[in-house]
C-alpha positions in Angstrom: 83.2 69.1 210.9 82.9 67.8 207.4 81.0 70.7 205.1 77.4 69.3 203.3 76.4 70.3 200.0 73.1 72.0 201.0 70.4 72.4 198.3 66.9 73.8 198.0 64.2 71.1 197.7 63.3 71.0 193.8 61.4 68.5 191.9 64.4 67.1 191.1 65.1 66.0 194.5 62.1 65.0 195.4 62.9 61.2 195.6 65.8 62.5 198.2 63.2 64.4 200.5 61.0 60.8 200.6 63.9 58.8 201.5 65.3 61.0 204.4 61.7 61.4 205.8 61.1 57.9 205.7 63.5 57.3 208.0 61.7 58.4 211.1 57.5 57.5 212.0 56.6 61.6 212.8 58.1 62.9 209.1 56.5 60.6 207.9 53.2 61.5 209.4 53.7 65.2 209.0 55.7 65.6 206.0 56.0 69.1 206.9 52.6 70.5 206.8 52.1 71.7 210.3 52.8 75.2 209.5 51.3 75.6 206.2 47.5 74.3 206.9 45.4 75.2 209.4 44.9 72.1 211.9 41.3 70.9 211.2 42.6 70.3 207.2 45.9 68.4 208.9 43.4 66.4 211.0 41.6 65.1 208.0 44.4 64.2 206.4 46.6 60.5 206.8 50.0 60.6 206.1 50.5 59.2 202.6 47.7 62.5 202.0 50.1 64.7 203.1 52.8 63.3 201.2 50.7 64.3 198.0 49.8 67.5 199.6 53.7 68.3 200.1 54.8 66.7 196.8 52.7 69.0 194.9 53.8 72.2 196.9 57.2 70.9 196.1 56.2 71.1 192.4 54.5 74.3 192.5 57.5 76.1 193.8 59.3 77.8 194.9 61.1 75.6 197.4 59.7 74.7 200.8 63.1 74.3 202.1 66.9 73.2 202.2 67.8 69.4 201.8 71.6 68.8 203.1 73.7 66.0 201.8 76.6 64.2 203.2 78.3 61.2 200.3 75.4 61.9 198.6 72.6 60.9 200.9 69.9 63.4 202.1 70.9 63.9 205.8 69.2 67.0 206.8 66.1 69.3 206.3 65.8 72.9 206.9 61.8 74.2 206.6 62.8 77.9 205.4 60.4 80.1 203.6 58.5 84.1 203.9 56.0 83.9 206.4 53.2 84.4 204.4 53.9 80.4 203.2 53.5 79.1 206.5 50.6 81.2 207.8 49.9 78.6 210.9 53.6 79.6 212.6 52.6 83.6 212.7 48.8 83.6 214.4 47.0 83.0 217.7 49.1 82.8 221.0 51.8 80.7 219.8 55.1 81.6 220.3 55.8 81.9 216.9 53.8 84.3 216.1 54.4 87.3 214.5 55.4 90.6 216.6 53.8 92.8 214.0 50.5 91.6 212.1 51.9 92.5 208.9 54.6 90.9 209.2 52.5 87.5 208.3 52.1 88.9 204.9 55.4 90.2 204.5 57.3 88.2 201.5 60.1 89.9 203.0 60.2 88.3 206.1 61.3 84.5 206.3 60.9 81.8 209.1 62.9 78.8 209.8 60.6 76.7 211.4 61.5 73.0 211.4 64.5 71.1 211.1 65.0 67.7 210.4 68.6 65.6 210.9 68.4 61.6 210.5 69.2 60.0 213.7 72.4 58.5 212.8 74.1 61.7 211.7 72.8 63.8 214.4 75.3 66.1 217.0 77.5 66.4 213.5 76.4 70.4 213.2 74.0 69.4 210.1 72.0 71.9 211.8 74.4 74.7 212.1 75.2 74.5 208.7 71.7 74.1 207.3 71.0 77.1 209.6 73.5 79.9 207.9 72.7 77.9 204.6 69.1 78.9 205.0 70.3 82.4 205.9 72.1 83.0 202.9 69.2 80.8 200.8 66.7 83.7 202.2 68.7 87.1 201.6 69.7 85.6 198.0 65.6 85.7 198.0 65.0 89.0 199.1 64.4 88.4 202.7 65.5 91.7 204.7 65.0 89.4 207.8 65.1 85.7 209.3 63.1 84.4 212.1 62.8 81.7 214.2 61.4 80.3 217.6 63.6 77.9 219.3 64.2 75.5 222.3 66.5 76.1 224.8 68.3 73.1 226.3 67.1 73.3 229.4 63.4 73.7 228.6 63.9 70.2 226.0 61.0 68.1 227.0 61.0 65.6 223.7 63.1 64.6 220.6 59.8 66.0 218.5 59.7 69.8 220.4 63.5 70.1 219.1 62.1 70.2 215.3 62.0 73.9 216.0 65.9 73.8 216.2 67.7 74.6 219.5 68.4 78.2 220.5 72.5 77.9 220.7 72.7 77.4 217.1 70.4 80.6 216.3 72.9 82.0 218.6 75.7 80.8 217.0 74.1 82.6 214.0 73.6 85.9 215.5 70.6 85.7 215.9 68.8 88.0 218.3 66.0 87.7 221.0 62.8 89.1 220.5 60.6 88.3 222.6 59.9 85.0 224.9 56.3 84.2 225.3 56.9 80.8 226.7 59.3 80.3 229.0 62.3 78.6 226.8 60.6 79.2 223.4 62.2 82.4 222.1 60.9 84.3 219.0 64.6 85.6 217.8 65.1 87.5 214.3 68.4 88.3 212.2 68.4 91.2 209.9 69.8 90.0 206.7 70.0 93.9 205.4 72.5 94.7 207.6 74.4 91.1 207.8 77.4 91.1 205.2 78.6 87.0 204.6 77.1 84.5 205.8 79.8 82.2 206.0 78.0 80.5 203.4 77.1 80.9 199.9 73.5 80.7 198.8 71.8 77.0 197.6 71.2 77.2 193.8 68.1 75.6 192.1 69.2 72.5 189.7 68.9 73.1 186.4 66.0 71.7 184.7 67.1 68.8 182.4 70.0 67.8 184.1 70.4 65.2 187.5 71.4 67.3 190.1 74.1 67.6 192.0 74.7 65.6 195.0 
């Protein structure tokens, strides 16, 4: 398995985020929004809207995410930020939601909640790595936990429901179990206080002024 450079999504690598979205008809309808507004904003929106709408979280900061490269192409996109960022993955009955109600305004507790790997590079582990990547990304950040909520194989019904990531690579992780509101969709958590490595050093921001690395 050939390693990525894995790096968070900056202005700076904007352009790169387009391009690897563009490459499949639901990113570029959702550009990533679903869990940051709530759905009767989303509904109002087209997709070159959102695109604006994500362009200028993207220059607001701090990064929605992890892009990974492979030659120097965008190949892979992790959605990885506190919970309080994507407010639409913690409420209602959804089985994302949060365990705790203050956990939604926790800056302390992260969720990876969509993945992204162009179709012509997918079953390569882009989203293993992008995975302990985003780990690392979130304790460097001052996350004392990571969560997620899956797929398991057997429950995969569609391409689009695997954007939550499936639940053998959380395992692979370490990740544990929560709790499993839906059959097949688990909410599963890693404490990042009491993990040492990760396996994988932490993305660093490119330096203003200077075209970052690939």
């Amino acid at each position: 398995m050939t390693a990525l450079a894995i790096h968070p999504l900056t202005p700076e690598r904007w352009d790169d985020f387009v391009q690897l979205f563009e490459t499949d008809s639901m990113c570029r309808m959702c550009w990533c929004l679903a869990h940051r507004l709530p759905p009767p904003v989303r509904k109002e929106m087209k997709g070159d809207v959102r695109k604006k709408h994500m362009a200028k979280v993207v220059k607001a900061g701090p990064p929605p995410g992890l892009l990974a490269y492979r030659n120097g192409e965008a190949v892979g996109w992790l959605a990885i930020a506190p919970r309080p960022a994507t407010p639409e993955f913690n409420i209602g009955r959804k089985a994302s939601a949060v365990i705790d109600d203050a956990d939604a305004d926790d800056p302390a507790v992260w969720a990876a909640t969509c993945f992204f790997v162009r179709k012509d590079t997918r079953g390569s582990g882009v989203t293993g790595q992008l995975l302990e990547a985003g780990a690392a990304w979130a304790k460097a950040n001052g996350a004392s936990r990571l969560e997620g909520c899956p797929m398991s194989h057997e429950e995969k019904r569609s391409t689009a429901g695997m954007f939550v990531g499936p639940k053998r690579v959380f395992d692979r992780q370490g990740f544990d179990t929560v709790i499993e509101r839906k059959p097949g969709r688990p909410l599963m958590r890693l404490s990042l206080d009491k993990r040492g490595k990760t396996g994988a050093k932490a993305p660093l921001p490119a330096k203003s002024g200077k075209r970052p690395a690939r």
